[in-house]
C-alpha positions, 0 to 999 in steps of 0.5 A: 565745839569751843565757840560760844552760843548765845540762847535766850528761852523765853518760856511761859514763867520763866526767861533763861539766858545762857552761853555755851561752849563745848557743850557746858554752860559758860555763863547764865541767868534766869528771870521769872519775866516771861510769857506769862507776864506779857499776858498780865502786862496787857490784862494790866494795860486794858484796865488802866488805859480803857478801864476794861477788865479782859480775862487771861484767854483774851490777854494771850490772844491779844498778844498773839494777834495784835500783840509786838515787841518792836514797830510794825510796819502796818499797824494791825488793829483787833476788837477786844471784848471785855467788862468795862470797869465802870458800869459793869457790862460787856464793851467792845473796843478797838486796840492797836499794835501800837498799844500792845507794844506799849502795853508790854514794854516792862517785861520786854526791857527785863528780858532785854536787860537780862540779855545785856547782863549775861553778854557783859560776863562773857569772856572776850573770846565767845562774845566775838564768837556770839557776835559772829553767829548771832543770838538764838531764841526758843520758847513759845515767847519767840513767837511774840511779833519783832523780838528778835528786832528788840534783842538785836537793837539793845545787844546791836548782835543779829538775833534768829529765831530758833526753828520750832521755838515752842518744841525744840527745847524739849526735843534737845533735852532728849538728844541731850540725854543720849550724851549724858555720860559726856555732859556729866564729864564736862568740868563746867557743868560739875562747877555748876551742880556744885554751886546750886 
């Protein structure tokens, strides 16, 4: 169809921006800003506000559970295990929802910058499409509390979350390829394969 969609996939490594229209890629980019850093952004927090060195595992079940990119209404509170930095021995503490938005804010205002960038150089046309349709996230980093609510307060467009963020990308890209013969005819995608 000639209107334009706005996708945001936030992966593990990666977060790719990109509007399509008539099954081309109008606009895109890709930052190394993704789920993955949203663990190491909270490893990095624990260390510095509670001198508590927690492991990876910990880190993304923290952002899972209590883990938020906009305010919750109740604030949810979760024991963290780790190794307190100063005497070297197991230290339980309590964090809140709040410190993990805290905790997070770095990579979420990349991610949200990046948005903002890709809306910037779309033409006129398909922004007035995306600001009617919305903006839709994939990927497992879909799934972090109140993304959608972040997106859609730095871009002021209603953002939803895909259905099966985690899975759908890949379950388009073996639709995709039964049309493969129609993505490699599509002048926009042949720009693209030669600018890489």
């Amino acid at each position: 169809k000639p209107d334009g969609i706005m996708l945001i996939d936030i992966g593990g490594g990666t977060t790719d921006v990109a509007v399509i229209s008539l099954g081309g890629i109008v606009t895109s980019t890709s930052v190394k800003v993704a789920g993955d850093n949203f663990d190491d952004a909270i490893i990095k927090y624990m260390r510095k506000e509670h001198k508590l060195y927690i492991g990876e595992r910990t880190a993304e079940e923290m952002k899972m559970t209590i883990g938020t990119a906009y305010p919750r209404e109740e604030v949810v509170v979760r024991e963290c295990r780790g190794r307190d930095l100063v005497t070297g021995l197991p230290k339980s503490i309590e964090v809140t929802s709040t410190e993990m938005m805290e905790a997070l804010e770095e990579p979420l205002r990349v991610i949200c910058e990046v948005a903002h960038a890709v809306l910037e150089r779309t033409p006129p046309e398909l922004s007035a499409d995306i600001s009617n349709s919305g903006i839709v996230i994939t990927g497992g980093g879909a799934l972090l509390n109140g993304i959608d609510k972040r997106l859609e307060e730095r871009t002021g467009i209603k953002v939803r979350i895909a259905e099966d963020p985690k899975s759908c990308v890949a379950i388009g890209t073996g639709k995709a390829l039964n049309s493969i013969d129609v993505i490699e005819r599509n002048p926009m995608n042949k720009r693209r394969s030669h600018d890489l």
